[in-house]
C-alpha positions in Angstrom: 19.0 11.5 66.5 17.2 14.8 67.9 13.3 14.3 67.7 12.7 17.4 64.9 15.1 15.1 62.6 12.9 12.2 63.1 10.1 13.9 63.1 10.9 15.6 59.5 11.9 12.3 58.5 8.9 10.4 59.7 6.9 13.3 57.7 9.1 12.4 54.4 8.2 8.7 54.8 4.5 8.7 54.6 4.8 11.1 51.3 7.6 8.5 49.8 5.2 5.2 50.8 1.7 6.9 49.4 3.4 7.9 46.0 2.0 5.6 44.1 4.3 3.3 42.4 5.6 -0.4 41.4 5.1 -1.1 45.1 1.6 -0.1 45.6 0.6 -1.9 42.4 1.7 -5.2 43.4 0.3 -5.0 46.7 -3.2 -4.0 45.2 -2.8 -6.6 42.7 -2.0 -9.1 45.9 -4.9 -8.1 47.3 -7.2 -8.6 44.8 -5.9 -11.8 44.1 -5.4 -13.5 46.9 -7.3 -11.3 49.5 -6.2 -9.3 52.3 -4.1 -11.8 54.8 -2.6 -14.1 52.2 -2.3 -11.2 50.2 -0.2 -9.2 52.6 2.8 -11.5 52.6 3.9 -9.8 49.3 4.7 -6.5 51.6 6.3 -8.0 53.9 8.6 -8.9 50.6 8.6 -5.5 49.9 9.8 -4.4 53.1 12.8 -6.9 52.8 13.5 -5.5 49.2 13.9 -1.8 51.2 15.4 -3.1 54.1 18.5 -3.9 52.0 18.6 -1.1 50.0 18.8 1.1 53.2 21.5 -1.0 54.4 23.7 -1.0 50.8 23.1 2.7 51.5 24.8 2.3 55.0 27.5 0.6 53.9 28.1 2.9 51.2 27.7 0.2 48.1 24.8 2.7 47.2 27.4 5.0 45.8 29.4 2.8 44.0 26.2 1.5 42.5 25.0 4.6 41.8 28.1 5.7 39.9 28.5 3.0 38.1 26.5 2.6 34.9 26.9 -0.9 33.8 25.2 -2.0 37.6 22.4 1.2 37.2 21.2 -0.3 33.9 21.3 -4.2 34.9 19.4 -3.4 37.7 16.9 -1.3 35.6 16.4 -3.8 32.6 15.8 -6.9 34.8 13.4 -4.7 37.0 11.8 -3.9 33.6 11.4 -7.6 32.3 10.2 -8.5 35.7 7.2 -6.0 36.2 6.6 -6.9 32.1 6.6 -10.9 33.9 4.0 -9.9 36.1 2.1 -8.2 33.6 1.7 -10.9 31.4 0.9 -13.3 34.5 -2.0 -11.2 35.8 -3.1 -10.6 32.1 -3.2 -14.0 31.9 -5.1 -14.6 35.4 -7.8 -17.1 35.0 -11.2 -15.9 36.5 -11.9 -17.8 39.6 -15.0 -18.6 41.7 -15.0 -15.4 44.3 -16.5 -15.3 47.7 -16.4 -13.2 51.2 -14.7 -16.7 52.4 -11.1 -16.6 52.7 -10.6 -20.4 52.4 -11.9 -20.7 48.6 -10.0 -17.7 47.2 -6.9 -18.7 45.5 -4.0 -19.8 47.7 -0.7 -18.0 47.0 2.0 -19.4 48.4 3.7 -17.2 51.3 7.0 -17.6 50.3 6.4 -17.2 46.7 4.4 -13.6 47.5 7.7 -12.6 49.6 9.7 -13.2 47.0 7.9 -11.7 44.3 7.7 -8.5 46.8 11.3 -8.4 47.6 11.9 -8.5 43.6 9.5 -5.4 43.1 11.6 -3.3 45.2 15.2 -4.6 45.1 14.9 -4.2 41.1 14.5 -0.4 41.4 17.7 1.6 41.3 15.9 4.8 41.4 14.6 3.7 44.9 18.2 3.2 45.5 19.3 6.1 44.4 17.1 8.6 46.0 17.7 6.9 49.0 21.0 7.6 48.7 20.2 11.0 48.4 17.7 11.6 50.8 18.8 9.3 53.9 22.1 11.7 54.2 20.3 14.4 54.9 18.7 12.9 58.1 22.1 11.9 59.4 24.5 13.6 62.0 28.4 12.2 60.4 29.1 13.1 64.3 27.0 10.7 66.0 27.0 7.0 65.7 25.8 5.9 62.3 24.7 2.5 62.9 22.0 3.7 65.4 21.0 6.2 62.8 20.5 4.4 60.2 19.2 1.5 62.1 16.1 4.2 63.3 15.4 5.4 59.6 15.4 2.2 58.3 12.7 0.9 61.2 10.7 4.1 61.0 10.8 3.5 57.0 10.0 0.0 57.0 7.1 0.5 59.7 5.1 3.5 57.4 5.5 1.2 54.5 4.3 -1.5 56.0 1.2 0.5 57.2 0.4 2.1 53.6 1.0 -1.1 51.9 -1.4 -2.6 54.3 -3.7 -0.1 53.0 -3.2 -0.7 49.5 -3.8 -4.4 50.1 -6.7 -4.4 52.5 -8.3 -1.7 50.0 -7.8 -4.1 46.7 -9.4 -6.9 48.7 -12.9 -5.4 49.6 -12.8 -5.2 46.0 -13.4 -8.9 45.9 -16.9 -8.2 46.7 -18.0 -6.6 43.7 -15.9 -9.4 41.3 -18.7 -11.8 41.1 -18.5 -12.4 37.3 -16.0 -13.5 35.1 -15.7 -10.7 32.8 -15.6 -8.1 35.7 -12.6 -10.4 37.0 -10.4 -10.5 34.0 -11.5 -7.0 33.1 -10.2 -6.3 36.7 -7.1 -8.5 35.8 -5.9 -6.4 32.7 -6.1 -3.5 34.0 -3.6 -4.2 36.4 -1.7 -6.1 34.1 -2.1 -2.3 32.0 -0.7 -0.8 35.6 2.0 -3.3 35.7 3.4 -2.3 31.7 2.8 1.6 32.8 5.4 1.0 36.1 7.5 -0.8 33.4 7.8 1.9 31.0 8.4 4.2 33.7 11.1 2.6 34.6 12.5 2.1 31.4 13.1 6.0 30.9 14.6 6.5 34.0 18.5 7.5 33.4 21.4 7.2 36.0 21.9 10.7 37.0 25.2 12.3 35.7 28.0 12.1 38.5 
């Protein structure tokens, strides 16, 4: 891959990563709830969620998904229902004693955060459809596609990893100004509102005609 393709590419990733979107909320939501280490574990989710969409893209199952309606919508409605989950969960958040120290914030388990991280992304077709329209365009059908692929998804992965650490880190200095229980569960339902906005958005999105 020649160093303007990257380059352009690299460029493309940081606008695609600081749009905000289902993403971003659930890492600030992560961040305020659990703070920014424990927190962070629900990007690294995230980034596992993209990592496979880039390589259904590589193998070409992106365009069979994308064409097909029945797996467009599946993929659409349970992303739905699952954003509405975590709306109703965060809604739902009991206020908790907060404090600068890490080990009395609430504890949310690691693999629990991944999961619910890789969920936010993988149930997302429009992610997976504009990346099927948007990785071609970085790729030489001349040159070895593995390799190429393999470098957009690591340079892709890497920016989002960054932004979602800001998103995160930026949601936890937050914690500092929760020190009542009605600032907390005001802070609570409003991303829960966040959450239900992502969901709606998603709920008008329609497969593109082919």
């Amino acid at each position: 891959m020649v160093l303007e393709t990257w380059l352009a590419f690299f460029a493309a990733c940081w606008v695609i990563s600081l749009s905000p979107g289902a993403g971003a909320i659930a890492s600030m939501s992560c961040g305020l709830q659990y703070g920014f280490w424990r927190g962070y574990w629900n990007a690294l989710g995230l980034q596992l969620g993209l990592a496979l969409q880039i390589a259904i893209v590589a193998a070409g199952v992106g365009a069979v998904l994308a064409a097909s309606s029945t797996a467009f919508y599946a993929i659409k409605w349970f992303g739905v229902a699952y954003l509405v989950f975590l709306a109703v969960k965060q809604w739902r958040a009991l206020p908790s004693e907060i404090s600068d120290d890490a080990s009395i914030r609430p504890i949310g388990k690691p693999l629990a955060l991944v999961f619910r991280g890789f969920l936010v992304n993988i149930s997302n077709p429009k992610a997976l459809v504009f990346m099927l329209a948007v990785l071609p365009q970085f790729i030489n059908p001349h040159a070895p596609l593995v390799a190429q692929y393999l470098t957009l998804g690591v340079t892709m992965v890497v920016v989002d990893l960054i932004v979602m650490a800001g998103y995160t880190g930026l949601a936890s200095k937050v914690l500092r100004l929760l020190r009542t229980p009605k600032q907390q569960k005001r802070m609570n339902r409003t991303f829960a509102g966040l959450f239900i906005g992502a969901a709606a958005f998603m709920a008008t999105l329609r497969r593109a005609p082919v």
